[in-house]
DSSP file (Angstrom, degrees, kcal/mol; ACC not computed):
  #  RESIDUE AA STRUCTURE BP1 BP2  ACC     N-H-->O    O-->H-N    N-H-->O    O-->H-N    TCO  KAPPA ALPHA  PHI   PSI    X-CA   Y-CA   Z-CA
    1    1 A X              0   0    0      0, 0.0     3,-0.0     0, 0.0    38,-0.0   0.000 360.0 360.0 360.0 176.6   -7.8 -219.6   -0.8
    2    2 A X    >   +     0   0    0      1,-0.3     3,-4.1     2,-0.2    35,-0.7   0.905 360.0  72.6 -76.4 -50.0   -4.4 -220.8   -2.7
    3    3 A X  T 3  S+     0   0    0      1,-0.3    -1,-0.3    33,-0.1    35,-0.1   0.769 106.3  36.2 -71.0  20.9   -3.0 -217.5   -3.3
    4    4 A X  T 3  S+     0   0    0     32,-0.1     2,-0.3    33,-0.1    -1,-0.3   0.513  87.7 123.2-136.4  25.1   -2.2 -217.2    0.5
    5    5 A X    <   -     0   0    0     -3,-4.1    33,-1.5    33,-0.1     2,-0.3  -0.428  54.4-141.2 -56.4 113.8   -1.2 -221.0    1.0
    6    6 A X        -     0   0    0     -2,-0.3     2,-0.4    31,-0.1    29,-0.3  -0.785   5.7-140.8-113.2 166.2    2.3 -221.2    2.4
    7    7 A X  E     -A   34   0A   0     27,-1.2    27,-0.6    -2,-0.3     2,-0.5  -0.797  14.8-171.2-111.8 132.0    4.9 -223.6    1.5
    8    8 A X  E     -A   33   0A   0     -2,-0.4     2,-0.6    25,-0.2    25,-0.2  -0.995  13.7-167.1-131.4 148.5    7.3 -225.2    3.8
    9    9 A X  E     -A   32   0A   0     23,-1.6    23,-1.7    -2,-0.5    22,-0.9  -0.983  24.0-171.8-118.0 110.4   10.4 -227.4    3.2
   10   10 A X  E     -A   30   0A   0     -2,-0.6    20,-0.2    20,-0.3    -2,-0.0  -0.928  28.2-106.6-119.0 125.6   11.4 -228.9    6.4
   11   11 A X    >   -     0   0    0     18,-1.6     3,-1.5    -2,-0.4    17,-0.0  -0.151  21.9-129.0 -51.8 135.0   14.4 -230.9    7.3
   12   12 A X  T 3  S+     0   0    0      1,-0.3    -1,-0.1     3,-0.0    17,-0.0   0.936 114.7  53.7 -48.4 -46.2   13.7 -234.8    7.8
   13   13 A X  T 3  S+     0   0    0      2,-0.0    -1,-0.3     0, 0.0    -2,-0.1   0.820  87.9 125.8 -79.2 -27.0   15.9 -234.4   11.7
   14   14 A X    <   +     0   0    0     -3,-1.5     2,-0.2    15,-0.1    15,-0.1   0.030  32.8 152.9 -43.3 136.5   13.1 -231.4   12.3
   15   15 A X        +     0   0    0      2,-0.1    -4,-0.0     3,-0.0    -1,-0.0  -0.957  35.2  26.8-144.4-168.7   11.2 -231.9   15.6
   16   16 A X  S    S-     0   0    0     -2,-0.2     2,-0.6     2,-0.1     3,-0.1  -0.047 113.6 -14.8  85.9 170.6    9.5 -229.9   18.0
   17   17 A X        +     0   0    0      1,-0.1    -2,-0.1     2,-0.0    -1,-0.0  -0.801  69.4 170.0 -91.7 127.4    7.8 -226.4   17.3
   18   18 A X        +     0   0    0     -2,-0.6    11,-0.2    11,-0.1    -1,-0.1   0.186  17.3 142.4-123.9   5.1    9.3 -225.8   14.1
   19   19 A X        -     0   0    0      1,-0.1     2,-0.1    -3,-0.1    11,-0.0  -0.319  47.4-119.1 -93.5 173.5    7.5 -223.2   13.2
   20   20 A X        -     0   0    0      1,-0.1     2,-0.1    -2,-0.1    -1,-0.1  -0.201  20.0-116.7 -86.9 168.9    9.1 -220.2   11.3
   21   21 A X    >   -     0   0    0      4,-0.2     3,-1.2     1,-0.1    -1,-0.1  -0.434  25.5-127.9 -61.7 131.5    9.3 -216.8   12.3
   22   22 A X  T 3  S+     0   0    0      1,-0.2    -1,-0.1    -2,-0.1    13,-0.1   0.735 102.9  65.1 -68.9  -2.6    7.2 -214.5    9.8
   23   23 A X  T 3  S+     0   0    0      1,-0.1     2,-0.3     2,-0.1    -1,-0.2   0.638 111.4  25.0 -83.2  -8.7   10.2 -212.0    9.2
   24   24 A X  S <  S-     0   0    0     -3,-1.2    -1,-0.1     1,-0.2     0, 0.0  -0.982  74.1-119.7-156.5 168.6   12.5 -214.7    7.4
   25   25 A X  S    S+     0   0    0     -2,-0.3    -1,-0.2    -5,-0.1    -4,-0.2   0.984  83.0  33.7 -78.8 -76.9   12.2 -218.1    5.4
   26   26 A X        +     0   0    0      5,-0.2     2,-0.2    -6,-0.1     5,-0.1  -0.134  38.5 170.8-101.1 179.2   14.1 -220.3    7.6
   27   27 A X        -     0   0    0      3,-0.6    -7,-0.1    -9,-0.1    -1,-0.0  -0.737  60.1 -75.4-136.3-154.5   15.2 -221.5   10.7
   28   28 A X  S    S+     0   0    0     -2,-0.2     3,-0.1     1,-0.2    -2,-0.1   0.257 135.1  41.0 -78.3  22.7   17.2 -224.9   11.7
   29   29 A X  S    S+     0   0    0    -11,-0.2   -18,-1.6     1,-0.1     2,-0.7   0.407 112.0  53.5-139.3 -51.5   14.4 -226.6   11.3
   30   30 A X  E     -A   10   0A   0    -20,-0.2    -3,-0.6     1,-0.2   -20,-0.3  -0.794  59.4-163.7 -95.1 119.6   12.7 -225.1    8.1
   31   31 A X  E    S-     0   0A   0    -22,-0.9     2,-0.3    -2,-0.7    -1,-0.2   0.990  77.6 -12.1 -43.2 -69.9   15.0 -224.8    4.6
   32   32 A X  E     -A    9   0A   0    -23,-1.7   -23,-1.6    -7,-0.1     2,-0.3  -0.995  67.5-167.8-159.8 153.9   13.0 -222.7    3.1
   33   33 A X  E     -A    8   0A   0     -2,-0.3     2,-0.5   -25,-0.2   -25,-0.2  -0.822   0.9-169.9-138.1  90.3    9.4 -221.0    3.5
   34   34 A X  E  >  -A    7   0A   0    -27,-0.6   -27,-1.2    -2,-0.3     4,-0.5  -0.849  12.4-151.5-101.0  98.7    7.2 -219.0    1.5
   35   35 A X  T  4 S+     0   0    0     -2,-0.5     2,-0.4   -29,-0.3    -1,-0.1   0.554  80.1  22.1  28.5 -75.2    4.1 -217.3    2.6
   36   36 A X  T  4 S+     0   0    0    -29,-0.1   -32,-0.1   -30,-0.1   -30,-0.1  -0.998  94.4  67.5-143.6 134.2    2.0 -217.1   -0.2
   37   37 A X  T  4  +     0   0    0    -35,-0.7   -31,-0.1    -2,-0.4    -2,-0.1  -0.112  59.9 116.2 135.1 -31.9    2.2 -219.5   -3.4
   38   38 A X     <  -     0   0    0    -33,-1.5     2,-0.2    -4,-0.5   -33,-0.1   0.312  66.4-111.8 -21.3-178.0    1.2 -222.8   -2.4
   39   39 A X        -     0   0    0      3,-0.4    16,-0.1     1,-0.1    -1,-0.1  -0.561   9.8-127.1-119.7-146.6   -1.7 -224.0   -3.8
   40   40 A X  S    S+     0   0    0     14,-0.3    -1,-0.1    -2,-0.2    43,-0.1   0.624  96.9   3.9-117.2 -35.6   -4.9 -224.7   -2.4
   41   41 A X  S    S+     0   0    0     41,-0.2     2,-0.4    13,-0.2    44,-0.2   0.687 106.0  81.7-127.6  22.3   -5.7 -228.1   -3.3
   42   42 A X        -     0   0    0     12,-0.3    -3,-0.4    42,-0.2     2,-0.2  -0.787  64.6-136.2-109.2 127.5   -2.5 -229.9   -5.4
   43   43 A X        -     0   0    0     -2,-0.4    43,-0.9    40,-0.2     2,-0.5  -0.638  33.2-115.3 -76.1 150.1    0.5 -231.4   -3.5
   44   44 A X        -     0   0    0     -2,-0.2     2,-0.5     9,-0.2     9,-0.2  -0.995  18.7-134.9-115.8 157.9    3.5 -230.5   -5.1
   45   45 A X        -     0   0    0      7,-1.0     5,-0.1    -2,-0.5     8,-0.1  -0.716   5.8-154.4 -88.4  85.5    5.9 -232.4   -6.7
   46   46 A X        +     0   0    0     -2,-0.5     5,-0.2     5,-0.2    -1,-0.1  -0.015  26.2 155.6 -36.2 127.2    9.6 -232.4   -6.5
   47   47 A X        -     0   0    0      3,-0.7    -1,-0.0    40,-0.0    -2,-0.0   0.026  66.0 -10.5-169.9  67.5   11.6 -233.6   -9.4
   48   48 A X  S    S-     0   0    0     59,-0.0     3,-0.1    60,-0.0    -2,-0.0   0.579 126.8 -52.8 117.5  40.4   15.4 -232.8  -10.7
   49   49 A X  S    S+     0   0    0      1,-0.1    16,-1.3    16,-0.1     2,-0.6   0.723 114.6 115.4  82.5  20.1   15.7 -229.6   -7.9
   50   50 A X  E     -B   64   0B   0     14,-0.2    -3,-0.7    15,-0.1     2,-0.3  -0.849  61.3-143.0-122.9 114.8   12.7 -228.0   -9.0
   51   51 A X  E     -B   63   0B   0     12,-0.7    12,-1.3    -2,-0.6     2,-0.4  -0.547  28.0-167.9 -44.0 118.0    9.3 -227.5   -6.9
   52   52 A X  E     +B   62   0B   0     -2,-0.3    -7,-1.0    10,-0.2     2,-0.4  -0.943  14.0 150.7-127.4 106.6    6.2 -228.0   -9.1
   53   53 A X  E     -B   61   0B   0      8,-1.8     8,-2.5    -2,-0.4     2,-0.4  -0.898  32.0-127.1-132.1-152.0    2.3 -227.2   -8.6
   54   54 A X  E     -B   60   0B   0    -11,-0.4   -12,-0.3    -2,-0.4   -14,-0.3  -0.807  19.2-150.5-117.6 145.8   -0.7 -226.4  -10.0
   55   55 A X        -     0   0    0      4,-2.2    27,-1.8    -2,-0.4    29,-0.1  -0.428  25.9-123.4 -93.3 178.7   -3.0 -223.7   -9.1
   56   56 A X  S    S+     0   0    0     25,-0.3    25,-0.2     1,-0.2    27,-0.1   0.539 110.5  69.1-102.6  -7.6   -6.8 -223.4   -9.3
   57   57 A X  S    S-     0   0    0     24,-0.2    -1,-0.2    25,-0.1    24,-0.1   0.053 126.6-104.3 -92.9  20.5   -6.3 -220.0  -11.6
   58   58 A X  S    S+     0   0    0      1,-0.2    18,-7.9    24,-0.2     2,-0.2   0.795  82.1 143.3  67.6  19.1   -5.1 -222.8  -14.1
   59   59 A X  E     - C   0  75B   0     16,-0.3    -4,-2.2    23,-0.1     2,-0.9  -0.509  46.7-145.2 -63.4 135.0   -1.5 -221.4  -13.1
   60   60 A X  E     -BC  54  74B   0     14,-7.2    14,-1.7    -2,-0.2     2,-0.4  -0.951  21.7-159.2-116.2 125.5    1.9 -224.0  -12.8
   61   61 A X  E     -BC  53  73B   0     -8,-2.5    -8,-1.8    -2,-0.9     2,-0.5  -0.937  10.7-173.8 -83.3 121.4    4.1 -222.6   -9.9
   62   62 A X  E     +BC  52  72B   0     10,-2.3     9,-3.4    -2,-0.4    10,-1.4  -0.925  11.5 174.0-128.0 118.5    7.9 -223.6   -9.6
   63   63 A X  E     -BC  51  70B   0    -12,-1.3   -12,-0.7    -2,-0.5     2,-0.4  -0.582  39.8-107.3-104.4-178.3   10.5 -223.0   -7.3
   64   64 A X  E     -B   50   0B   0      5,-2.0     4,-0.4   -14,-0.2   -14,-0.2  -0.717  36.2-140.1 -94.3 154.2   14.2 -224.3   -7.1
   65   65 A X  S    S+     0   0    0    -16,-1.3   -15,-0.1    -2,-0.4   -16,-0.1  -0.140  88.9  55.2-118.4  31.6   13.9 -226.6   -4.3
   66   66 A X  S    S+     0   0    0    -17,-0.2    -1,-0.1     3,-0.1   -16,-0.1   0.419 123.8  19.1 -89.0 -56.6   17.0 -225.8   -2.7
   67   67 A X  S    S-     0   0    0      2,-0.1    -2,-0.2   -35,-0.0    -3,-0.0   0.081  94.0-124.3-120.7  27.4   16.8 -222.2   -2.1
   68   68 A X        +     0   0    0     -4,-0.4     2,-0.3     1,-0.1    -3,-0.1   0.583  60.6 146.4  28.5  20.6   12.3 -221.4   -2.6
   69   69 A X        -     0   0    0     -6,-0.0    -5,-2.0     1,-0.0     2,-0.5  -0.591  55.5-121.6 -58.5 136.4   13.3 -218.9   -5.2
   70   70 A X  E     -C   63   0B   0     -2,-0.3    -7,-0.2    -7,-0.2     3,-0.1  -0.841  19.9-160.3-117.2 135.0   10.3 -219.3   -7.6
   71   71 A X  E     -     0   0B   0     -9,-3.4     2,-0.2    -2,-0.5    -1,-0.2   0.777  67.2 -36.4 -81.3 -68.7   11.4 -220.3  -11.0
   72   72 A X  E     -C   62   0B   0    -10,-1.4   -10,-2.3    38,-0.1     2,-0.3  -0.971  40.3-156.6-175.3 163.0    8.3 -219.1  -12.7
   73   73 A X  E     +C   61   0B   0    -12,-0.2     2,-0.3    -2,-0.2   -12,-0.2  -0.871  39.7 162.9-178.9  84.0    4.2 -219.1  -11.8
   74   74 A X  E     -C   60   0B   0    -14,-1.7   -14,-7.2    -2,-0.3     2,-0.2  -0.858  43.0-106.0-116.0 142.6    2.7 -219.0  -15.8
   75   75 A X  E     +C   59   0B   0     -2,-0.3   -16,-0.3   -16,-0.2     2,-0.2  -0.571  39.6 168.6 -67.4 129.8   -1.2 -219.9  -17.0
   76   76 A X        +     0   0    0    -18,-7.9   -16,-0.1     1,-0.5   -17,-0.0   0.232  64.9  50.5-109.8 -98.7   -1.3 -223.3  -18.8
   77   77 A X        -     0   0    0     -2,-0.2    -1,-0.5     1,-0.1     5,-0.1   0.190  57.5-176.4 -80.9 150.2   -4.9 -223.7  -18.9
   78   78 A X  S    S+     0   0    0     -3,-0.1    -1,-0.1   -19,-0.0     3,-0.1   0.415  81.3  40.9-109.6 -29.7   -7.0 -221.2  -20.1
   79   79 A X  S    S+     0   0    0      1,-0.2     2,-0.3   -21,-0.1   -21,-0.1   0.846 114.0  11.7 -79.1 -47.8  -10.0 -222.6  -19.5
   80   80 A X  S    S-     0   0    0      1,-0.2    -1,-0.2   -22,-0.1   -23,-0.1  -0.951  74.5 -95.1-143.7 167.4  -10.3 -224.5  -16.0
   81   81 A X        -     0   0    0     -2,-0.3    17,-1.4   -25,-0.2     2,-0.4   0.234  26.2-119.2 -65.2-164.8   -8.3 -224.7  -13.0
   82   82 A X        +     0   0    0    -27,-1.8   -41,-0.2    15,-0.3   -24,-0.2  -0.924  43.7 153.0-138.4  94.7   -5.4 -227.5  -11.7
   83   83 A X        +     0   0    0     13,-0.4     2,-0.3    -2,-0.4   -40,-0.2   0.623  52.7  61.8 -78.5 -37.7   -6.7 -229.2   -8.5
   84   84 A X  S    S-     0   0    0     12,-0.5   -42,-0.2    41,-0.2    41,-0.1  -0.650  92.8 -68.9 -98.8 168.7   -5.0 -232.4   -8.6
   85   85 A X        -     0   0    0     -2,-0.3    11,-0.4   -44,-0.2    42,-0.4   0.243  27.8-134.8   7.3 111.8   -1.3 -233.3   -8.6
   86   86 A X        -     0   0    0    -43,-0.9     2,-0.3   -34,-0.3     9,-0.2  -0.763  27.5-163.5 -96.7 173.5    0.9 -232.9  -10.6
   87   87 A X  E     -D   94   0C   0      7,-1.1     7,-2.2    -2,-0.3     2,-0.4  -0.860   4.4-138.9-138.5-178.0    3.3 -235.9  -11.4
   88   88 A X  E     +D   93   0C   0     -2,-0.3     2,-0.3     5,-0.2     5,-0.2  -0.897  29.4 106.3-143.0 113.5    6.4 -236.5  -12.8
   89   89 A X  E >   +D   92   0C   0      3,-0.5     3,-1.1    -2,-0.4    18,-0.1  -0.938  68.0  44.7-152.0 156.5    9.1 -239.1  -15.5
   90   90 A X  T 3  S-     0   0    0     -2,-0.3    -2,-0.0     1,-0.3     0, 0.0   0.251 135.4 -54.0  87.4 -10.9   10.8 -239.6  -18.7
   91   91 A X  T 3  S+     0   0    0      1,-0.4    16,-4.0    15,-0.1     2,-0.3   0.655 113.9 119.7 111.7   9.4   12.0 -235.4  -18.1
   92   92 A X  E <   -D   89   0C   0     -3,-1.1    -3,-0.5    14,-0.2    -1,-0.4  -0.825  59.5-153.6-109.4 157.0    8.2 -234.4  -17.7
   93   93 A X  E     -D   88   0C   0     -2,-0.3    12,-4.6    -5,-0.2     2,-0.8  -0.962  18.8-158.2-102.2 122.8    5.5 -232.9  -15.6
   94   94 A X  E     -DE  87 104C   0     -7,-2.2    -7,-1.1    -2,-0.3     2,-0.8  -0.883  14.4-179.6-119.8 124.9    2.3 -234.1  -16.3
   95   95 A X        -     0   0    0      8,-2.5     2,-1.2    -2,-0.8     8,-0.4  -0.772  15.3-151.6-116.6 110.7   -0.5 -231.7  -15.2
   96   96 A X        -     0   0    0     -2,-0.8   -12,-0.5   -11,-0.4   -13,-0.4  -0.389   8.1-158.0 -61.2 106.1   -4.5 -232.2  -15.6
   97   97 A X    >   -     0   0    0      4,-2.4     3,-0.9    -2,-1.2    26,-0.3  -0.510  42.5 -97.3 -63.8 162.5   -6.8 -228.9  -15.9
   98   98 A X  T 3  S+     0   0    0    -17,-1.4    25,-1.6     1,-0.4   -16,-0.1   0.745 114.7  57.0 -76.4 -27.0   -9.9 -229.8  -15.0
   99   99 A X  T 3  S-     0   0    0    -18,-0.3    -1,-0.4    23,-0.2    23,-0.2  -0.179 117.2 -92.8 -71.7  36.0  -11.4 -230.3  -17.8
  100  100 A X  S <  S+     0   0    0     -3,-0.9    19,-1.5     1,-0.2     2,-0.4   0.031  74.2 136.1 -45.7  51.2   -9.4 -232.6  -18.9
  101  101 A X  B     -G  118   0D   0     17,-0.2    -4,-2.4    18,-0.1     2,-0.3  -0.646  42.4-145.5 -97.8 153.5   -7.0 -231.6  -20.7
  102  102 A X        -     0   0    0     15,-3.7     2,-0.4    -2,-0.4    -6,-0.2  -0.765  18.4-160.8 -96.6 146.6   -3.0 -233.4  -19.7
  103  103 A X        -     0   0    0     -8,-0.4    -8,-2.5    -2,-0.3     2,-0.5  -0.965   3.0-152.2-100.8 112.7   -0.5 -230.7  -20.2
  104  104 A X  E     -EF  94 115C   0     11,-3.7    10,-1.0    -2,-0.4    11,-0.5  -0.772  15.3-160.6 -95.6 141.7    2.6 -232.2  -20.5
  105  105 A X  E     - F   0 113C   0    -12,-4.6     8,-0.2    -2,-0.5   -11,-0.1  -0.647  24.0-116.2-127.1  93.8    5.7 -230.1  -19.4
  106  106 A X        -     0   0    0      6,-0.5     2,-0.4    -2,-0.4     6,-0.3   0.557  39.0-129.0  20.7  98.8    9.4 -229.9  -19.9
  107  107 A X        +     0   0    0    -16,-4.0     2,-0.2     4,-0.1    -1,-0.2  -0.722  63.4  66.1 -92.0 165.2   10.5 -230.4  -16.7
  108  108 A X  S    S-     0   0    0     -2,-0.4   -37,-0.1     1,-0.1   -59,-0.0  -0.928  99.5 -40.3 139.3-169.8   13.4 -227.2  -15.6
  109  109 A X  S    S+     0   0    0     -2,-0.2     2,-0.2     2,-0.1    -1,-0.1   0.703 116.5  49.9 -62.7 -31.0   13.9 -223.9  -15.0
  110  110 A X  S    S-     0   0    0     -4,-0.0     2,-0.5    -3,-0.0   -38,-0.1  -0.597  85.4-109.1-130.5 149.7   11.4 -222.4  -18.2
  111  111 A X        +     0   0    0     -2,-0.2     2,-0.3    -4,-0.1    -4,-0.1  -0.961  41.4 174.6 -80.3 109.9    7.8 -223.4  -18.9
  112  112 A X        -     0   0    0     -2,-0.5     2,-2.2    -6,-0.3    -6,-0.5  -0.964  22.5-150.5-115.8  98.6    7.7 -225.4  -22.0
  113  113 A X  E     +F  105   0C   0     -2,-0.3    -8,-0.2     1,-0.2    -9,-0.1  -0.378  19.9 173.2 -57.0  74.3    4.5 -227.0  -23.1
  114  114 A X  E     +     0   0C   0     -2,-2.2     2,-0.3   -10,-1.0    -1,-0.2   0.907  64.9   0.1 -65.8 -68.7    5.5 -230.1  -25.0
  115  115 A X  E     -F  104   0C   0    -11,-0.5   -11,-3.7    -3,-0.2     2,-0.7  -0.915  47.2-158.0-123.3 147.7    2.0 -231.5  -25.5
  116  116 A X        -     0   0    0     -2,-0.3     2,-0.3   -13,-0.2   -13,-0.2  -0.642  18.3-173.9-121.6  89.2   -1.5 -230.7  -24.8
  117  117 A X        -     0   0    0     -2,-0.7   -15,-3.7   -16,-0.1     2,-0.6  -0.577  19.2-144.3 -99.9 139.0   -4.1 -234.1  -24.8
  118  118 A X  B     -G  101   0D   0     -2,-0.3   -17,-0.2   -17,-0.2   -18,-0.1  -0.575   9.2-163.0 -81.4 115.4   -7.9 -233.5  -24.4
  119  119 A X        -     0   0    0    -19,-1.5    -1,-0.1    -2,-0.6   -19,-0.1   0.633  31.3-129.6 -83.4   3.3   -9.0 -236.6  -22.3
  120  120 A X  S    S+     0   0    0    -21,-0.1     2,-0.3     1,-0.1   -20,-0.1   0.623  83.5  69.5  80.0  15.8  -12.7 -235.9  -23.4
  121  121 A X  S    S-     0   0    0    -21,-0.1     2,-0.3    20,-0.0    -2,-0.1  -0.989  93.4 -96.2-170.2 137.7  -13.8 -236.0  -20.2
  122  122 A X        -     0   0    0     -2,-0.3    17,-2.6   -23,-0.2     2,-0.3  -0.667  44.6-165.2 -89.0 140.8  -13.3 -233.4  -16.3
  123  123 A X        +     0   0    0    -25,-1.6    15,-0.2    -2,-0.3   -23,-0.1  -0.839  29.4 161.8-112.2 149.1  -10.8 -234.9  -14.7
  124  124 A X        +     0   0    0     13,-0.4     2,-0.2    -2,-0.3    14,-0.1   0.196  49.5  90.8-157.6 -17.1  -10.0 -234.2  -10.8
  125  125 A X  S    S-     0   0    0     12,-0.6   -41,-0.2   -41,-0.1     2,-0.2  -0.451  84.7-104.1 -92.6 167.3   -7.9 -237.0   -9.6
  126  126 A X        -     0   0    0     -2,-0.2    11,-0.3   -43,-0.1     2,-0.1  -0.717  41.8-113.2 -71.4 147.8   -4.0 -236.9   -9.8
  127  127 A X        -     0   0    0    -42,-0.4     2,-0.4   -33,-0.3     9,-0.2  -0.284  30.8-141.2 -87.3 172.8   -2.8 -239.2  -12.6
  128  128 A X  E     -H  135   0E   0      7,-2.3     7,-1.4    -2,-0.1     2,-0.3  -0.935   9.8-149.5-139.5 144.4   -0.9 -242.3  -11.2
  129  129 A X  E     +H  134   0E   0     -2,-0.4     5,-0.2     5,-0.2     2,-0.1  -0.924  19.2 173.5-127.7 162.9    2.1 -243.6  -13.0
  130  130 A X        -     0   0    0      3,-0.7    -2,-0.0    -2,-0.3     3,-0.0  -0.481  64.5 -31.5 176.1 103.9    3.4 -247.6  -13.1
  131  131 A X  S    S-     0   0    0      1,-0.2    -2,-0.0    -2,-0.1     0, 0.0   0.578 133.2 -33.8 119.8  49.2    5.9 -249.5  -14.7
  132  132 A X  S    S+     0   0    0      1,-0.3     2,-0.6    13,-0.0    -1,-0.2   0.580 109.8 112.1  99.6   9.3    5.5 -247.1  -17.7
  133  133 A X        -     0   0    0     13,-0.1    -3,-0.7    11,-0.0    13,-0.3  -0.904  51.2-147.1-107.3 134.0    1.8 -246.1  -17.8
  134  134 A X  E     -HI 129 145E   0     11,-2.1    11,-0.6    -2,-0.6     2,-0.4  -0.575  19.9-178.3 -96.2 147.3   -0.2 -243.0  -17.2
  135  135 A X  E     -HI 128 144E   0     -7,-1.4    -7,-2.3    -2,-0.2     2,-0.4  -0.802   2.3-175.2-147.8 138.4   -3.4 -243.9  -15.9
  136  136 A X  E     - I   0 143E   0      7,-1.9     7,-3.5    -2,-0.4     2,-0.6  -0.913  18.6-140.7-112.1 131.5   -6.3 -240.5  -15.1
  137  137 A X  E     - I   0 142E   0     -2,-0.4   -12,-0.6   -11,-0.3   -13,-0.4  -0.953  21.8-169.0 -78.9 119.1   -9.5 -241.1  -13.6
  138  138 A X        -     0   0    0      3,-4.1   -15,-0.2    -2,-0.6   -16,-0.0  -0.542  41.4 -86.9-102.0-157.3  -11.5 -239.3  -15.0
  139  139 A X  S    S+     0   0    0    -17,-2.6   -16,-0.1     1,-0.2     3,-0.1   0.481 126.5   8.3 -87.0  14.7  -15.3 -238.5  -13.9
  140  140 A X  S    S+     0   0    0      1,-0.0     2,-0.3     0, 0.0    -1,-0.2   0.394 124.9  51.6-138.4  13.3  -16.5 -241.8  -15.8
  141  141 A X        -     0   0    0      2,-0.1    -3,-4.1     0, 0.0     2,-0.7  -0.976  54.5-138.5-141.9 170.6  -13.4 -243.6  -16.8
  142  142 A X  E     -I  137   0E   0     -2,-0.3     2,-0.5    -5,-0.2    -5,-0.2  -0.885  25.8-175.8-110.8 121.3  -10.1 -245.1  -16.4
  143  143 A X  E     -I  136   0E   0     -7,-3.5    -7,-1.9    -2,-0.7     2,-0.3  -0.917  15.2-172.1-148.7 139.6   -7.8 -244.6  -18.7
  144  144 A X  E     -I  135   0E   0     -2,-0.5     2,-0.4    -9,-0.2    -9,-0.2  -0.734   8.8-166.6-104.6 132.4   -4.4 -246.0  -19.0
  145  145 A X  E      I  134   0E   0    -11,-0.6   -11,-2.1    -2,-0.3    -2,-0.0  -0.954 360.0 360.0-137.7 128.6   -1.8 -244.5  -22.0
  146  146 A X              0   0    0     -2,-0.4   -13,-0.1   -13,-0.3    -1,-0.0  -0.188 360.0 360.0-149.6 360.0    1.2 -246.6  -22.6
């Protein structure tokens, strides 16, 4: 499961066996390395130094993405988990729960909920973003928010 997912930030020049030692985060090969905090199924998303994903306990995790100090690892949904993706513009994070509600979030150092829109509908996919458009799958539509 997620809470024992580990995260690694590896230099592009890495090659070779790169992995790290368990008694410290990096080596010349790794930046930085954590253990436990990943998630289990959400990439995360980099965006203005900050590491961002979602958990499946309906937790957002964030490190600084320079040094894998974690930022902050708060519930947004209260209701279902965060499987997909989160993604990221305009100074946001936008993260689906699985039921579909979008959280959008203040991206930085603090968890700030700016808005919370019910898409009516469980959602699972990562939202996709394009020349100014949101678009979710959800589990019977597509729908694109402008």
């Amino acid at each position: 499961h997620g809470r024992y997912a580990p995260i690694f930030v590896i230099r592009p020049e890495a090659s070779g066996d790169i992995t790290p030692p368990k008694d410290k985060s990096g080596n010349e090969s790794i930046v930085w390395s954590v253990w436990k905090g990943g998630s289990y199924m959400s990439t995360p998303v980099v965006y203005r130094g900050y590491l961002y994903l979602g958990h499946y306990n309906g937790n957002v995790r964030c490190f600084n993405a320079v040094t894998g100090e974690m930022v902050f690892n708060e519930r947004v949904s209260i209701r279902s988990g965060i499987i997909s993706s989160l993604v990221a513009a305009d100074g946001k994070i936008y993260c689906v729960a699985e039921d579909g509600t979008v959280y959008v979030l203040a991206a930085g150092p603090e968890l700030k909920i700016l808005a919370s829109n019910a898409l009516g509908e469980p959602c699972f996919a990562t939202p996709a973003i394009s020349q100014g458009v949101l678009y979710f799958r959800t589990t019977r539509n597509l729908i694109a928010i402008e």
